[in-house]
C-alpha positions, 0 to 999 in steps of 0.5 A, a space after each residue: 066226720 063228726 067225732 064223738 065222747 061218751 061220758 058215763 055217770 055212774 057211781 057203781 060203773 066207776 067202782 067197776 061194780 057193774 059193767 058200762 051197757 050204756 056207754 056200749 049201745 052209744 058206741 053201737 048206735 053212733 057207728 051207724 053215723 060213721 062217728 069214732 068214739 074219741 074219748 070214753 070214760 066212766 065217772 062217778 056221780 060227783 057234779 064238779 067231776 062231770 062239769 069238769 070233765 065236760 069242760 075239758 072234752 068240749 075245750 079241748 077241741 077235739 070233740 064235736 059232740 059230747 053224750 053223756 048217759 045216767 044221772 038224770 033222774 030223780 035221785 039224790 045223787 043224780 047230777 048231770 043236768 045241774 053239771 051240764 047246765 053249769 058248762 053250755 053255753 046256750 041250750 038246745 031244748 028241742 033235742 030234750 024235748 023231742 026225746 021226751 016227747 017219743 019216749 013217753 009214748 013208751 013209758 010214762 016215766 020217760 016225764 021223770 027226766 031231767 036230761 038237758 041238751 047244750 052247745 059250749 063252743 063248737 061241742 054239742 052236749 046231750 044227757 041221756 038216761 042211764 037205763 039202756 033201754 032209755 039210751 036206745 029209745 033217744 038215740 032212735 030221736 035224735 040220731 038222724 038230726 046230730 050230723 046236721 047239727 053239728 055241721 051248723 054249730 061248726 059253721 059248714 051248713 046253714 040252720 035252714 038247710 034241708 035235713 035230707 040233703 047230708 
C-alpha cells in the first residue's frame, strides 16, 4: 500500500486566505490507488520550511510517496523546486518530463514549470503545479506509473518489471 503526504506551498493557503483545492483534488486523485493520506499540511512559500518539512516526512519513515502542489513557477516567491532539489537524493526526470510534455499539449504554459521529481531514501518526492486544473492534468500522467514506482524504490519489484502485472 503505498501511503501518501500532500504538501501544499501556498503563502495565502497558510494564512487561511483561500481555501486548499489542490491539496483536495490529490487527496481525490490518490483514493483511485487505494493510497491514505498520512500526512497533509499547508505551508507558506519559505524554502527552509518546504525543505525542512520534506526532510522530516521522507526521514520519518512513514511515507513512501511525498506530492507537493504550488510554487513552481516563476514568481519570485515560488521556491519549491529549489526546496526539493535541496532534499532528494537522486532525480527522477522522467516524471517531470512526462507531465510537461502532456500538459503542453493543453496549455503552452505548461513549459513555464519548474516542477521537479526525486527520491530521498525510500520516499518519493513530486512537485505539482498549484492551479487545480494543473494537479489534474499531471496526475492524470503519472498516476498509473506511482505504484510501481514506489515498489521498486522500496526494493519489492524489479525496474524492468511489466508495468501492467500490479
Amino acid at each position: 500500500m503505498l501511503r501518501v503526504g500532500v504538501l501544499t506551498v501556498s503563502d495565502r493557503g497558510w494564512r487561511g486566505e483561500r481555501p486548499d483545492e489542490s491539496g483536495l483534488v490529490i487527496k481525490e486523485y490518490l483514493s483511485k490507488l487505494s493510497a491514505p493520506v498520512v500526512k497533509y499540511e499547508v505551508i507558506p512559500d519559505e524554502k527552509e520550511t518546504i525543505s525542512s518539512k520534506l526532510r522530516q516526512w521522507a526521514d520519518g519513515g512513514e511515507l513512501d510517496l511525498i506530492i507537493t502542489t504550488g510554487g513552481t513557477g516563476l514568481a519570485e516567491r515560488d521556491v519549491t523546486p529549489e526546496a526539493t532539489l535541496g532534499v532528494v537524493e537522486r532525480l527522477v526526470p522522467g516524471l517531470t518530463e512526462a507531465m510537461r510534455m502532456e500538459t503542453i499539449k493543453k496549455t503552452p504554459y505548461a513549459m513555464l514549470s519548474r516542477a521537479v521529481s526525486g527520491t530521498r531514501g525510500k520516499c518519493l518526492i513530486i512537485n505539482l503545479p498549484g492551479s487545480v486544473r494543473g494537479v489534474q492534468e499531471c496526475l492524470e500522467v503519472i498516476l498509473p506509473v506511482l505504484p510501481h514506482a514506489v515498489k521498486i524504490l522500496k526494493g519489492e519489484a524489479l525496474e524492468s518489471g511489466d508495468i501492467h502485472a500490479h
